[in-house]
One Martini backbone bead per residue (centre of mass of N, CA, C, O) as a GRO file, in nm:
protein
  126
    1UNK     BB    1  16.525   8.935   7.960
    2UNK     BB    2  16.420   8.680   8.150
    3UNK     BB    3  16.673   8.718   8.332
    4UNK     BB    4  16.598   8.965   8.451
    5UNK     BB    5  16.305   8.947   8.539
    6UNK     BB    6  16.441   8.744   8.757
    7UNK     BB    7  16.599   8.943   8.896
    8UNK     BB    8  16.349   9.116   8.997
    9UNK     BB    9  16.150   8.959   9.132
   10UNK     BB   10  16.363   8.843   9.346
   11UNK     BB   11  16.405   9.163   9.492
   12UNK     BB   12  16.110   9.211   9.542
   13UNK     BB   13  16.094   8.936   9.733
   14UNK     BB   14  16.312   9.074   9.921
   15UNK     BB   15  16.143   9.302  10.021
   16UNK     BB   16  15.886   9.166  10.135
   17UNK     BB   17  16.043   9.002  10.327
   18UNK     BB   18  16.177   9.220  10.469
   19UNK     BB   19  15.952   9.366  10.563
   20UNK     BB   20  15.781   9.175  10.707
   21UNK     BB   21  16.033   9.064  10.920
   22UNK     BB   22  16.055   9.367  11.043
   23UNK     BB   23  15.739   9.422  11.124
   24UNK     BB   24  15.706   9.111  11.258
   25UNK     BB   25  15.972   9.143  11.404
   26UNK     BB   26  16.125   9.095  11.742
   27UNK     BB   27  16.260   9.275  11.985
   28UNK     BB   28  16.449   9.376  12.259
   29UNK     BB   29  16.381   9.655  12.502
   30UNK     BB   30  16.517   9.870  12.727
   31UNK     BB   31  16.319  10.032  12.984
   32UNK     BB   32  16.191  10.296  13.139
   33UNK     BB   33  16.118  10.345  13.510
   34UNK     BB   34  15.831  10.363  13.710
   35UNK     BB   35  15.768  10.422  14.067
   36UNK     BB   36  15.595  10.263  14.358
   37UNK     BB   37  15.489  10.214  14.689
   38UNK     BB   38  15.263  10.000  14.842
   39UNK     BB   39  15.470   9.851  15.010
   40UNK     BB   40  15.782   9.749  15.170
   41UNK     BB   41  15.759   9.512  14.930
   42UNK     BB   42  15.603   9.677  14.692
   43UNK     BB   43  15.569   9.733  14.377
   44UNK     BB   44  15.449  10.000  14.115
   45UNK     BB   45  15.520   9.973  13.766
   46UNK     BB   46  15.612  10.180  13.475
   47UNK     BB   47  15.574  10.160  13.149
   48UNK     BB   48  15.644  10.278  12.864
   49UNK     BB   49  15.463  10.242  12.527
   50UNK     BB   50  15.299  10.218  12.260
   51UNK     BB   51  15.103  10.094  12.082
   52UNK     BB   52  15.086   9.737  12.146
   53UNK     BB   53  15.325   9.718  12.283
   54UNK     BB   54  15.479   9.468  12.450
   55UNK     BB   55  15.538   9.442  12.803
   56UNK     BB   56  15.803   9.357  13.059
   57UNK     BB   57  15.927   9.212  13.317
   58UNK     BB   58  16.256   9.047  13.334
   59UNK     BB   59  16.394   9.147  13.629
   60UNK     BB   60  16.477   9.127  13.973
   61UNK     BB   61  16.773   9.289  14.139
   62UNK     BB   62  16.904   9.267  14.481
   63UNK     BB   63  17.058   9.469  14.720
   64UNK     BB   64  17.152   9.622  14.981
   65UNK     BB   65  17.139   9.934  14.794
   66UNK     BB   66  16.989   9.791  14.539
   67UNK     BB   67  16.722   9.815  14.277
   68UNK     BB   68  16.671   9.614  13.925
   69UNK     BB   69  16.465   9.679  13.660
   70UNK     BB   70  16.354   9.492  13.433
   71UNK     BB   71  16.233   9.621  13.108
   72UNK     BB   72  16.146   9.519  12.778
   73UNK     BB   73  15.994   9.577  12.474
   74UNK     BB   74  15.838   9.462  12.196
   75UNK     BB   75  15.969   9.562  11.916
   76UNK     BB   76  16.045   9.630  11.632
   77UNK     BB   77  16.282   9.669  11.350
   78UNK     BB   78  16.083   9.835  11.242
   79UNK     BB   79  15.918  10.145  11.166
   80UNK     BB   80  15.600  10.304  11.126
   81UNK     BB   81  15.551  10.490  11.388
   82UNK     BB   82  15.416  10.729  11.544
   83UNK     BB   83  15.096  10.888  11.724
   84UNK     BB   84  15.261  10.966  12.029
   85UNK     BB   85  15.112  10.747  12.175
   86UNK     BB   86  15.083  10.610  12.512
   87UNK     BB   87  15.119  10.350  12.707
   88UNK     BB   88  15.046  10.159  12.972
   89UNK     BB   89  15.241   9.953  13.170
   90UNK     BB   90  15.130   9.748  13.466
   91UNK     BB   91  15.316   9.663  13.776
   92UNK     BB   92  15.394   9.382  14.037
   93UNK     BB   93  15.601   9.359  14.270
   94UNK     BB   94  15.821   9.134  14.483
   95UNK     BB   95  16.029   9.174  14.737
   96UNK     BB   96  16.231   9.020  14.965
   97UNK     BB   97  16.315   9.319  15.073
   98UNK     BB   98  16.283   9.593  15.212
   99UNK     BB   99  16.305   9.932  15.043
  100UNK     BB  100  16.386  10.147  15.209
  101UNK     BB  101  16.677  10.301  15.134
  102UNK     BB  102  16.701  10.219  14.840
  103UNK     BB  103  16.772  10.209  14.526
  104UNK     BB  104  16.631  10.287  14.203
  105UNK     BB  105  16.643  10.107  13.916
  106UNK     BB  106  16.706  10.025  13.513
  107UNK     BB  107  16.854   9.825  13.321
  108UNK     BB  108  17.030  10.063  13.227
  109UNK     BB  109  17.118  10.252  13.509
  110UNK     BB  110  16.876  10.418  13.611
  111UNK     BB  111  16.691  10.607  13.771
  112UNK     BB  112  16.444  10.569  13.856
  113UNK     BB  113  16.089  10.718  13.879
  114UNK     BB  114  15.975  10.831  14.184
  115UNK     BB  115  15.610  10.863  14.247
  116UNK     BB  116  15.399  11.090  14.413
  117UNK     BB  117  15.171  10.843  14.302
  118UNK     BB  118  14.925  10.629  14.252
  119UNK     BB  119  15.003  10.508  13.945
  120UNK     BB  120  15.173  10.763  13.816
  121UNK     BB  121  14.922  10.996  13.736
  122UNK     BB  122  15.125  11.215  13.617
  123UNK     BB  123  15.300  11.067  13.409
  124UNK     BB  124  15.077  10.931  13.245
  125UNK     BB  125  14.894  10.791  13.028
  126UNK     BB  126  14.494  10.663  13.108
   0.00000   0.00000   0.00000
């Protein structure tokens, strides 16, 4: 019997720690970016994603075609929902050569979504 009981702990201590290593430790995935033209060499970069969560531009990539934005977000492992609502996470990159008439992507190889205003404010909530 107290074999078992130790079996049970066990367990049980096992479930615990990996529900919290789940909720409170995070992964990177990469995010699609909106984007706006500030100047010639500057964008205006926005990514979602929930409340709370972490998002970062973590690297932007010129060739002579096009721009490649990774954009980042710190998800958990486990996800407890979401209620819907949506972050705006606001960068401002600065480019090596003007963006004329280059694509841009997101890290992802998705082509990025140029808004049609200052700050993407059509596009997400403010």
């Amino acid at each position: 019997m107290s074999r078992r009981r130790g079996l049970i702990a066990m367990l049980l201590i096992g479930v615990v720690v990996g529900a919290y290593l789940g909720l409170f430790t995070t992964r990177p995935v990469q995010k699609q970016v909106s984007y706006w033209a500030i100047d010639d060499r500057t964008l205006g970069v926005i990514v979602l994603d929930a409340l709370s969560i972490k998002c970062a531009v973590s690297d932007v990539t010129e060739t002579a075609q096009d721009v490649r934005i990774d954009a980042n977000c710190a998800e958990p492992f486990l996800s407890t929902g979401s209620a819907g609502a949506a972050q705006r996470n606001e960068f401002q990159i600065e480019l090596e050569n003007p963006l004329a008439n280059r694509s841009v992507f997101d890290g992802l190889g998705n082509p990025a979504r140029r808004c049609s205003t200052q700050q993407c404010a059509e596009a997400a909530p403010g």
